[in-house]
Steps between C-alpha positions, in 0.01 A plus 500: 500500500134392478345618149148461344646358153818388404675801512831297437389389183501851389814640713673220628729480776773293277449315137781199440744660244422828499704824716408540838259804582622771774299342793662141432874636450463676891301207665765281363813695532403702792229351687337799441101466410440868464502540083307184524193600731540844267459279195183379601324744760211669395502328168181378305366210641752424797331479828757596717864457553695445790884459654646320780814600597608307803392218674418451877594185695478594836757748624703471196414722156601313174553643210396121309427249618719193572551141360178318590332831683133583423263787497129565506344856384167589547396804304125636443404555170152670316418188317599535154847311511444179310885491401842435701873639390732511769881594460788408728885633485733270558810659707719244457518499128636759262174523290257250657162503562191267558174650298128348555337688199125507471356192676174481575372465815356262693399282730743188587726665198903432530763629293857356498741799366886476302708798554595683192826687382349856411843504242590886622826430667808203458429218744866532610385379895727748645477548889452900423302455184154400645233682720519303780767676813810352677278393800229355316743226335481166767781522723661185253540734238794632383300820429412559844794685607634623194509886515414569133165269552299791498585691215204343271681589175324472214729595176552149311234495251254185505353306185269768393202275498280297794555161569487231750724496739825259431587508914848571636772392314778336690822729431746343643801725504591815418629410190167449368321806589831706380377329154177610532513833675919665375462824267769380181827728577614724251858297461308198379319670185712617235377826406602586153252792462520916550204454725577284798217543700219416182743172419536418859085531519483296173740250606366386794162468408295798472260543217239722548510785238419755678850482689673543191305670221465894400196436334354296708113444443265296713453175291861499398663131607781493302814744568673387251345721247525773709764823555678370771590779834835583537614504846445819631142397339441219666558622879312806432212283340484289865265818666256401230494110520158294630570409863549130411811605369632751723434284766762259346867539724711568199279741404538621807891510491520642187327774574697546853812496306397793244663412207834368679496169317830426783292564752224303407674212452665554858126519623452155361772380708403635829189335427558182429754491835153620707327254337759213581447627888111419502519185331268352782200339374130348602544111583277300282398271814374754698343682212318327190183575265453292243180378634142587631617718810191610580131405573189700497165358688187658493159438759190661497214522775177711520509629873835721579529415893778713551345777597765619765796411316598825359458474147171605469381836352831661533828369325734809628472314847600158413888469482526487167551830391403543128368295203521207340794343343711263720844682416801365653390171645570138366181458588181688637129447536132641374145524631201736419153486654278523138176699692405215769711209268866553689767343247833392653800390358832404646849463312768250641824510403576104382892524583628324787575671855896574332360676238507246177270343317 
């Protein structure tokens, strides 16, 4: 995105500490840039936005691009974009991304960028919990051929606020991530109450009022001083919870198992044992953020000389497809031609060839 002002200032793309916005939970989670470019298209002050989806090297169309790989965009613009924000996906994380946010532009300018955690989803580093696919792992991975690599699943809930990223944790056995990731089984609470499910809830760690209060109010933070649901009140209050919540796998079961407390304790069971089969995860060698993984560059000349290149006067002919956020790469690239001033930036992904830092 090119913009006039500081449109980010205003409507930023992330603040440290605070929720993620719509457009940063799907770039993050889902390599998706669509909410995003919507969050910023046509808005006051932005010049125009664009997205990159894929990545040509010769015969071969990335998705990202690799350890150490490059990319150079040249995109005409009216003139009036004196500002820079560029945000990248990263597929390899749970909730990772890499945000340039409101740079200005210039010539001989270069900006280093960290990769954030967007704090939308547990940074469990399961093989089937990030974006990227099966085939897209390198071949030393143990998430290359595992058949559940795919599945993208996005259900633990994150930290609820941005923050750098901390970089892939080194797990290492199953043991661990059974700590981190196993629903508590019925058989190990001691459920005194009339109301299983709302002490079960409790017990484990749920707070949030709404789950468990009649007369519930927004502002209300305390349930405690609340009329508590029965039961039968509590899974027929689940239709009217905030997505956050519902979104939440117990939530989930307890709703399945319609007021069969037996049941959904059973449902716990079977998934914890699916759980224990995936227990795969991303090795921290081949994958690691916890630095700059990213560079911008920008150059500027007066005449454009590449008159027969294709880019000129028509963008629905140049490969690209679309608008301008770089969505699923690791790293991407930038230009614009500013009237007869052509501004060109590249992005290089600092990792090594094997995909660390």
């Amino acid at each position: 995105m090119t913009a006039l002002w500081k449109v980010t200032d205003d409507k930023p793309i992330y603040v440290f500490g605070d929720h993620a916005n719509e457009g940063l939970r799907e770039l993050s989670t889902n390599a998706d840039a669509g909410e995003m470019e919507d969050r910023y298209n046509d808005k006051w002050g932005v010049e125009q936005v664009k997205t990159f989806k894929d990545f040509d090297f010769g015969s071969i169309d990335n998705r990202f691009l690799n350890g150490g790989a490059s990319a150079t965009f040249k995109v005409r613009t009216s003139g009036f974009g004196e500002y820079l924000s560029i945000a990248v996906g990263l597929p390899f994380t749970n909730d990772g991304a890499v945000v340039l946010q409101g740079v200005p532009i210039y010539d001989g300018a270069e900006y280093y960028i960290p990769a954030i955690d967007a704090g939308v989803e547990g940074n469990i580093q399961a093989c089937w919990s990030v974006e990227a696919k099966a085939d897209e792992f390198p071949p030393q991975s143990q998430c290359y051929d595992e058949n559940n690599a795919d599945d993208n699943i996005n259900h633990f809930g994150g930290e609820g606020y941005v923050a750098m990223h901390r970089g892939i944790q080194d797990l290492d056995n199953g043991n661990e991530l059974a700590d981190l990731l196993e629903f508590v089984e019925c058989d190990k609470i001691d459920l005194k109450s009339n109301y299983p499910y709302v002490e079960y809830f409790l017990r484990v760690g749920f707070s949030h009022p709404i789950l468990f209060c009649k007369d519930y109010y927004d502002g209300l933070v305390d349930f405690r001083n609340c009329d508590i649901f029965d039961d039968d009140e509590f899974i027929d209050n689940i239709d009217d919870l905030p997505d956050a919540l519902q979104d939440s796998i117990l939530i989930e079961l307890a709703y399945i198992s319609n007021g069969d407390f037996d049941e959904f304790c059973d449902l716990i069971s079977d998934a914890n044992k699916q759980l224990e089969d995936g227990f795969k995860v991303l090795e921290p060698w081949f994958f690691d953020w916890r630095n700059e993984i990213m560079k911008v560059e920008v150059k500027c000349w007066l005449d454009d000389g590449w008159k027969d290149d294709g880019w000129d006067n028509d963008w629905d002919n140049d490969g690209w497809g679309g608008s301008h956020w770089a969505s699923s790469s690791s790293s991407s690239s930038r230009s614009y031609d500013l009237d007869s001033l052509d501004w060109d930036w590249s992005l290089d992904d600092n990792r090594k060839k094997n995909g660390k830092n």
